[in-house]
C-alpha positions as CSV (number, residue, x, y, z in Angstrom):
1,X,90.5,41.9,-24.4
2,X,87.1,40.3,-23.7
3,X,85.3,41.8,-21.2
4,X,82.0,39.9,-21.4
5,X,81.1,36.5,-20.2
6,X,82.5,33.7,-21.9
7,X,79.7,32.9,-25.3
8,X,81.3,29.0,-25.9
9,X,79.0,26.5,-24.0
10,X,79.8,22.8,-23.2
11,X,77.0,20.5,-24.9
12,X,76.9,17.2,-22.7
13,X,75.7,14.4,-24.3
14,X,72.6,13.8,-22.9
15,X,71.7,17.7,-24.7
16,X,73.8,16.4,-27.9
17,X,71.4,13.3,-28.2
18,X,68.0,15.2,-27.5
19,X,69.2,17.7,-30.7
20,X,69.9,15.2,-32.9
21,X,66.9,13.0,-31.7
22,X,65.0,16.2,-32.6
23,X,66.5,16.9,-36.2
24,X,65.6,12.8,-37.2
25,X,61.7,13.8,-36.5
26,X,59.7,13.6,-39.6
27,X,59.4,17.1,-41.4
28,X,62.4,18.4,-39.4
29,X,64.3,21.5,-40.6
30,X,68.1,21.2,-38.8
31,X,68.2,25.1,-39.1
32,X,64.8,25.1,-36.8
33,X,65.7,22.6,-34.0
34,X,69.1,24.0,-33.8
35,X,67.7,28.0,-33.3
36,X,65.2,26.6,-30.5
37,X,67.9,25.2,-29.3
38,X,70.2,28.3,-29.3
39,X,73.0,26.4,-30.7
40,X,74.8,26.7,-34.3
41,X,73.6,24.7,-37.6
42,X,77.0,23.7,-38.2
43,X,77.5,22.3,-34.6
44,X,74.0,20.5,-34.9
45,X,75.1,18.8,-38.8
46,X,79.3,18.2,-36.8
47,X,77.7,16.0,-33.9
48,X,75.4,14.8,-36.8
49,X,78.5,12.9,-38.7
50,X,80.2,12.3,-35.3
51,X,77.1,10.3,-34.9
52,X,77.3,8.5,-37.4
53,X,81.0,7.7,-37.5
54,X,80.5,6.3,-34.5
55,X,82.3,9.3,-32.4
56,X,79.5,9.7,-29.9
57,X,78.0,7.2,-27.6
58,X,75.9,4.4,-28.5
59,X,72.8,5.9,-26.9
60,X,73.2,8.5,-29.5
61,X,70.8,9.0,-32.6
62,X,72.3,6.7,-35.4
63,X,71.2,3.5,-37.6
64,X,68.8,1.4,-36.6
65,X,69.9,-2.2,-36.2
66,X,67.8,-4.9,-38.6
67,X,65.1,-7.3,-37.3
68,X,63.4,-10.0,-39.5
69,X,60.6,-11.6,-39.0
70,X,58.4,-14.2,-40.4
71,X,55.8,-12.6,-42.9
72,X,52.7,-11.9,-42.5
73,X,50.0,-14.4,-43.5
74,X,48.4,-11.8,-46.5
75,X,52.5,-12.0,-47.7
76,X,52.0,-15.5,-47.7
77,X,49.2,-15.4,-50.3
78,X,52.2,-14.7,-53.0
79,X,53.0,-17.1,-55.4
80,X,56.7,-18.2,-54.3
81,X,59.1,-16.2,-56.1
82,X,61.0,-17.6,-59.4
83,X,64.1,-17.0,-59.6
84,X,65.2,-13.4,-60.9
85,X,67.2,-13.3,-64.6
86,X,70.5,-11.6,-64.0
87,X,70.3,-7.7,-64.2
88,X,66.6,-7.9,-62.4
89,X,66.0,-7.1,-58.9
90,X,63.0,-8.3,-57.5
91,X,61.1,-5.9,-54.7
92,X,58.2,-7.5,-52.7
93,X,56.4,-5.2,-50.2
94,X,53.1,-6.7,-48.8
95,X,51.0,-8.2,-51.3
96,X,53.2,-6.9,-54.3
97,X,55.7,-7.9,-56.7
98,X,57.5,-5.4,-58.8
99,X,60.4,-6.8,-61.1
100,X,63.1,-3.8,-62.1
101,X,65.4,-4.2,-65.0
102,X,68.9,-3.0,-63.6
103,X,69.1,-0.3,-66.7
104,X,65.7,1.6,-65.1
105,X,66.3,5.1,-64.6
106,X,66.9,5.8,-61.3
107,X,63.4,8.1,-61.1
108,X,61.4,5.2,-62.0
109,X,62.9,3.0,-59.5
110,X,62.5,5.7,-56.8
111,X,59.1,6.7,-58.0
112,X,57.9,2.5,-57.9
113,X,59.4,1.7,-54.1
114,X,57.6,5.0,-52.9
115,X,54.2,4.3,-54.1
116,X,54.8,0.5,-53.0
117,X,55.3,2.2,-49.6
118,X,51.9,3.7,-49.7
């Protein structure tokens, strides 16, 4: 028998949205948005892959669409690019070139496209 008032709340979507929203902040922790906001980890990382299936509306937290735009004129200062040999991928990120054999370790590869970020 329960004899206390109902714990289960109903999360619109509008609540739903601001959470995740919150948790795609830089230097989030989920565990922290979802105890301000009184509801469950689990719940906050379930409407987090509803979100991205597609499962909640499209005002909802998700991927962001792709824009391209002409480059900038210091990215025009770059030699044009020569064609790449098969097994090279070819990164260029402002006024920098980096060529990548397709057998670099993964670390390097992550380790190059963060400091090009920088």
């Amino acid at each position: 028998m329960i004899t206390g008032a109902e714990r289960r709340r109903r999360w619109n979507e509008e609540d739903r949205a601001r959470i995740l929203a919150a948790i795609l902040e830089p230097g989030a922790v989920v565990a922290e948005v979802a105890r301000a906001a009184d509801v469950s980890t689990s719940l906050v990382y379930k409407w987090r892959r509803e979100a991205r299936a597609g499962a909640l509306t499209s005002d909802a937290p998700g991927f962001a669409s792709v824009v391209v735009e002409a480059p900038p004129a210091a990215a025009l200062s770059l030699p044009p690019p020569t064609h790449a040999e098969p097994g090279i991928i070819v990164v260029e990120m402002r006024e920098a070139r980096v060529r990548i054999g397709a057998d670099a370790p993964a670390a390097a590869i992550t380790a190059t496209l963060k400091a090009l970020r920088q």
